[in-house]
N, C-alpha and C positions, 0 to 999 in steps of 0.2 A: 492460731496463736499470733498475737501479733508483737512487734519489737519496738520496743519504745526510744529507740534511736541508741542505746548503749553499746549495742551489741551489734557489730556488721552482719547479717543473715548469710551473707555471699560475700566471705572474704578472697580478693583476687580477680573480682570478676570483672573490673575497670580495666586490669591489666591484660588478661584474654581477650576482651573485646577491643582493644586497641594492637593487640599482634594480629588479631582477625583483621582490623581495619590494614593495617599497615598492610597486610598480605593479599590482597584484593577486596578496593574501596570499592567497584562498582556493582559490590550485591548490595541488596537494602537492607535495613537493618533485621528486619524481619527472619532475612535467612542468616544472618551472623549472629545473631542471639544462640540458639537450640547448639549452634556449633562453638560459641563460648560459650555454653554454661551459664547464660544469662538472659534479665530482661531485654526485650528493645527500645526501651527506654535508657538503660544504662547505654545499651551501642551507641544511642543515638545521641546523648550528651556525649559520647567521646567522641566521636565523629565531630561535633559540633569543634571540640577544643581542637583537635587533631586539623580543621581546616581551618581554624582558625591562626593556629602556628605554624600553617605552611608544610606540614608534615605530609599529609593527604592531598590531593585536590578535589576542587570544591566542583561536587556532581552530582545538579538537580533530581529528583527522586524520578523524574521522566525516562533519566538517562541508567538508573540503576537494574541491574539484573532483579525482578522479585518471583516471590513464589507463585508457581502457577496450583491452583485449588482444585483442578480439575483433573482426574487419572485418565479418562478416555484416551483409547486411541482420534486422532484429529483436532487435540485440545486449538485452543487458539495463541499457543504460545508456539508452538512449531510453526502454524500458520504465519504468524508474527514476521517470524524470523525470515520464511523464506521470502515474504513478498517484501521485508525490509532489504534482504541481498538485490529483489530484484531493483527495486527502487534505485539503493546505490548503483544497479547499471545504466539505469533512463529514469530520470526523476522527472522527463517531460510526457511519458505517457501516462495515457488514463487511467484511471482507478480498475475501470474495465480489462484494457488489455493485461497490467501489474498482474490483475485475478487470475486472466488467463495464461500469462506465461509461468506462474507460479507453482500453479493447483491452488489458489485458497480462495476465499472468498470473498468479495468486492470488501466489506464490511474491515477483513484484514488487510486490504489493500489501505483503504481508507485512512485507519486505525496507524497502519504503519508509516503512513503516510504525513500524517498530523505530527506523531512524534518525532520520524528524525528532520522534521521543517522547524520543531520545537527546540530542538538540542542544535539545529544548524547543522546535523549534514550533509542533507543535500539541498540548494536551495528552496525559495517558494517559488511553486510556480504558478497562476491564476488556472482554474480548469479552460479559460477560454485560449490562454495559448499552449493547452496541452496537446500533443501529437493523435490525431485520430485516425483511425482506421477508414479508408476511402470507401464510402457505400458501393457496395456491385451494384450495377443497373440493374433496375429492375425486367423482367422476363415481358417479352411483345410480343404476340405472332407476326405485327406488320412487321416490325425491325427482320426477324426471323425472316418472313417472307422474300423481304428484299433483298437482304443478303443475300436466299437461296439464289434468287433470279439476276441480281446483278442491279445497280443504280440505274442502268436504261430501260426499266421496266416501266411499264403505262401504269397508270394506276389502277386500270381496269383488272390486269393482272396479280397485282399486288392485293387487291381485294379480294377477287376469288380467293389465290391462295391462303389468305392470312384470314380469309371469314370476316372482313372486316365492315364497314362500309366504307367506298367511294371515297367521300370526303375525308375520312383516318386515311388511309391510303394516302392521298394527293397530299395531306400535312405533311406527312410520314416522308412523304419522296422529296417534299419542297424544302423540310430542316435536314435531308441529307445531301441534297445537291441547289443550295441556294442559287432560284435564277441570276444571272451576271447583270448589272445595272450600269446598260449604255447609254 
């Protein structure tokens, strides 16, 4: 059936959607619809009037709370959230480590990442002066060796032990105890 404009189909519903706005502006319209009793279309012109007259403030659809479509446990809207808190504590480390100390995954780091640099709040940062995690050395047996034996070890020794050859040895002993240049 349709209304040929005489008739309001939904009388009041500008008016509910406008207590919804005024009552918490940062969901989107999408979720203040079902909860007025209305289209998101109607929210969304009141919204529009409502920041327009200074009643509401004006908050990009990046920044609004919206529906997550997913029921799973592990949705990405929790994920969201928590790699967005971590953000807010070090907005200088990596997308990696964010992952890590969160539990989510790089992709929510990312994602969270984008957005509150979007809305401003927490700075940009370039990934190249982001805080990285220092590589552990990688595993020797010469280094090993050495250690076991002590820096005064011959190389001949240091190669037996470490199984190596000779010359790894002698590298090995020279970038740990650089001759002195008289």
């Amino acid at each position: 059936m349709r209304f040929s404009g005489l008739r309001n189909p939904n009388p009041g519903a500008a008016l509910r959607a406008e207590q919804e706005l005024i009552r918490d502006p940062a969901r989107s319209d999408a979720l203040i619809a079902p909860q007025a009793g209305c289209a998101a279309e109607t929210v969304s012109r009141v919204r529009h009037s409502l920041e327009a007259s200074g009643t509401i403030p004006v908050l990009p659809s990046a920044a609004r709370l919206h529906r997550s479509h997913s029921r799973k446990p592990g949705t990405p809207r929790p994920q969201l959230g928590r790699a967005a808190h971590q953000l807010t504590i070090d907005a200088t480390a990596t997308n990696e480590a964010i992952a890590a100390l969160s539990g989510t995954s790089v992709w929510a780091a990312r994602t969270a990442r984008k957005r509150l640099e979007a809305i401003g709040i927490i700075p940009v940062v370039p990934p190249r002066n982001r805080a990285r995690k220092p590589m552990p050395p990688l595993p020797s047996r010469t280094r090993d060796a050495i250690a076991q034996l002590g820096p005064q070890a011959t190389p001949r020794q240091v190669a037996d032990l470490a199984s190596v050859s000779l010359q790894a040895a002698w590298k090995a002993l020279r970038r740990l105890n650089p001759p002195c240049a008289t």
